[in-house]
LUMZA-28777 format. One record per residue (C-alpha): residue in one letter; x, y, z. Coordinates in steps of 0.05 Angstrom, whole numbers, plus 5000, padded with zeros to 4 digits. Example, Ala and Ser with C-alpha at 12.3 -4.5 7.8 and 13.67 -1.06 7.14 Angstrom:
# LUMZA-28777
A524649105156 S527349795143 
# end
This chain:
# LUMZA-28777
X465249534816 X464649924889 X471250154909 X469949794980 X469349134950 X476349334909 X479649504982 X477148935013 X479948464968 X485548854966 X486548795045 X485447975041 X491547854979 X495548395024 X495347965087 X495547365044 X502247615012 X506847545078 X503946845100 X504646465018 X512446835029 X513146505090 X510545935067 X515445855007 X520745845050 X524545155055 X528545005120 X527745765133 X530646035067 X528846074997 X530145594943 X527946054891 X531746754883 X527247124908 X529247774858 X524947394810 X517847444843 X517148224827 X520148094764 X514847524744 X509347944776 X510548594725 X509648054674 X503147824697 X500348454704 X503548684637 X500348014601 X493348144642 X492948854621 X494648704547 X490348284540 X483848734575 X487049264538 X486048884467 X478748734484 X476949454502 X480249654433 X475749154390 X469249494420 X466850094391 X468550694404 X475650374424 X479650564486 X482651294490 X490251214487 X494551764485 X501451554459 X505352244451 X511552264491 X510352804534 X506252324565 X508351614560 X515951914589 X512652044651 X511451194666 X517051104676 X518851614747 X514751054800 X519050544779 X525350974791 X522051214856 X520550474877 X527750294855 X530550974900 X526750714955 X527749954953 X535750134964 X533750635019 X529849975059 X537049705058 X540450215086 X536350415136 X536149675157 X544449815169 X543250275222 X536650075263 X532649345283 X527249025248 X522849265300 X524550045301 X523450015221 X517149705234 X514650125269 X518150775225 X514950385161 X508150705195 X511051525180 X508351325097 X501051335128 X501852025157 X505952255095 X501851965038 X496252445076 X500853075064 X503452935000 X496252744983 X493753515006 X500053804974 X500653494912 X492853274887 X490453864925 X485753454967 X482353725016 X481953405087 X477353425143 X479853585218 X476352895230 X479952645172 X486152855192 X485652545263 X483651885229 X490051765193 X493751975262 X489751405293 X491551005241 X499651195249 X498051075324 X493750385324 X498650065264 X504750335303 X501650015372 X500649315350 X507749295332 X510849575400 X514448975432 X512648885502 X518349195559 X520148525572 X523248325515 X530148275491 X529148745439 X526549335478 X532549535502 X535349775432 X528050085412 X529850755382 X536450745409 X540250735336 X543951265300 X540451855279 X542851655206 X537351075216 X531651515227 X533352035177 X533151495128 X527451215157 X524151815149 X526051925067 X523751235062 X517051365082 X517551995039 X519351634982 X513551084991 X507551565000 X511252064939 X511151404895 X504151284910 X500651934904 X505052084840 X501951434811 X494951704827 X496652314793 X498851914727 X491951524735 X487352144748 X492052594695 X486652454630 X481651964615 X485851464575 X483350714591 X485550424651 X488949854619 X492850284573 X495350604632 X497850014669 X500949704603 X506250294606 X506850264679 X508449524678 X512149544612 X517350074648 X516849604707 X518248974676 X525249314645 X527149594716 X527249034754 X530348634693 X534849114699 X536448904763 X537748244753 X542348324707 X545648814760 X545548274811 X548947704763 X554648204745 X555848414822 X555847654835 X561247404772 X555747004740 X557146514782 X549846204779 X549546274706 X546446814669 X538547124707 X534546734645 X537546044661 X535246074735 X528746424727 X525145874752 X529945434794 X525745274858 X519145404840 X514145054873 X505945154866 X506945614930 X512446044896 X507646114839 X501946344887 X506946864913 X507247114838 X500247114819 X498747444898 X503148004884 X501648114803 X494248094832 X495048614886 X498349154838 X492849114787 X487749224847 X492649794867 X492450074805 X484550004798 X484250424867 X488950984840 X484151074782 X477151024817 X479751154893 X485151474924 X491651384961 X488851385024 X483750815012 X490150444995 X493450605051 X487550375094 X487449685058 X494949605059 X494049845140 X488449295158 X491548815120 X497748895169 X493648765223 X490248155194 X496947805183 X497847865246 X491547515268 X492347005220 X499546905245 X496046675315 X492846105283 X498045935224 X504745935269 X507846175329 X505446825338 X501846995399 X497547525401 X497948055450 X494948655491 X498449165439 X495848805377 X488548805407 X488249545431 X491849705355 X486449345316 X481249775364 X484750385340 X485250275273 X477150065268 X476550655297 X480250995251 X476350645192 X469451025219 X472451665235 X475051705154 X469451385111 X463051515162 X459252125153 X460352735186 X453752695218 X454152035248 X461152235288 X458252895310 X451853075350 X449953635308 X443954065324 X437153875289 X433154405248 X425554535260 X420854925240 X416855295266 X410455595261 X408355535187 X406456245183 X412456425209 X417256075167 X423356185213 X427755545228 X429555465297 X436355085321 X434554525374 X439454155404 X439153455407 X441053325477 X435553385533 X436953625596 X436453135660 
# end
């Protein structure tokens, strides 16, 4: 499978995603505890990959597996990460608007491109490079509220605490994912081997937490396995099976593709929430979220098209045949 068709379906369950939660939603709250759906989701995944992992091992020769510790203790550092960065959201939400971390949730695009060159030692282009600024820029744009609203007023106006966490936030979110990559790319073990420890390590964290969560709240809603699925409607389920189904794509791009295709998909998928917003609810599209989309396509060209279709290079001829010297001819002709 092409690794565009991967990101593309990748972008379509990403916008998806925030319009089934919304959709869940009864009388504008949740039924359901909502500390479930991640939960149910490493299961999924953990149950898909099993059972692709089981077929791969009854063909012949059977999937590479590496099982020594050295290696499988290693799974288990994204979940931690995602679990570091998960309480970070929280508190940065204590000192700054929705809005502000919005638009600070764009800093991961521009730091998944470092970490990316420090860490993997991927090179860059300079046109590269620009692209994912665009991308910070365009993403960033379409979420600018206009001056005359209410909530312009307090736009970057919040405690410096807010932005520093803001900041490690986005540091944490881009380390996550290109330490993932790094896990995928580290040996040729099968794919689905790979995600069964990911998941497996998953699955325990975020049971983890909801044990955490029924101690902090006295068991007064009975124990996390009596209420697993109190609520749960066919659109709840969707959620589950949206989110289970984005991770393994995620995990296929970290293997075959990079963070940065990832990013992109996660980016445009933003965007096409927002579009689909227009005609779903309320939302009403505006001059910011048409001049971000611009950007970001824009973006999309400068990073995957070919050098030689941004840039007017100069065309090689020959000449004379005898001669066999090249000469450099521009392309441009003068008026």
């Amino acid at each position: 499978m092409q690794w565009y068709v991967v990101a593309s379906l990748l972008t379509l369950l990403t916008s998806s995603q925030g319009i089934l939660t919304t959709l869940s939603q009864s009388n504008g709250g949740y039924k359901y505890d909502y500390a479930t759906i991640p939960f149910l989701a490493e299961i999924f995944k953990l149950l898909v990959s099993s059972i692709f992992l089981w077929r791969e091992c009854k063909k012949s020769p059977p999937a590479r597996m590496t099982t020594e510790w050295k290696s499988v203790r290693l799974y288990p550092i994204p979940s931690i990460i995602y679990l570091i960065h998960n309480n970070v959201q929280f508190a940065t939400l204590t000192y700054v608007d929705t809005s502000t971390y919005q638009i600070m949730g764009n800093l991961k695009i521009v730091t998944t491109g470092i970490l990316f060159r420090l860490f993997l030692k991927r090179k860059l282009s300079n046109l590269q490079w620009m692209a994912i600024g665009l991308l910070a820029i365009g993403t960033t744009t379409s979420q600018v509220k206009g001056c005359g609203e209410a909530s312009c007023d307090s736009l970057f106006s919040s405690p410096i605490q807010g932005y520093m966490l803001g900041v490690l936030s986005a540091c944490l979110s881009a380390l996550a994912g290109v330490y993932t990559e790094f896990l995928m790319k580290k040996n040729n073990d099968s794919l689905y081997w790979q995600n069964v420890q990911l998941y497996t390590f998953g699955a325990i964290f975020n049971m983890a937490r909801l044990i955490l969560d029924d101690f902090r709240g006295g068991f007064e809603r009975g124990p996390w396995w009596e209420r697993l699925f109190n609520g749960y409607t066919i659109t709840t389920w969707l959620v589950v099976l949206n989110l289970g189904s984005t991770g393994l794509l995620v995990s296929w791009l970290m293997k075959y593709a990079d963070n940065i295709v990832k990013v992109y998909s996660t980016s445009m998928a933003m965007l096409l929430t927002m579009v689909l917003s227009v005609f779903l609810f309320t939302f009403k599209p505006t001059l910011q979220l048409l001049l971000g989309i611009i950007i970001c396509i824009m973006s999309l060209h400068m990073y995957f098209a070919p050098p030689s279709t941004l840039v007017d290079l100069p065309l090689a001829v020959k000449a004379a045949p005898q001669s066999g010297i090249e000469v450099s001819v521009n392309r441009r002709t003068d008026s």
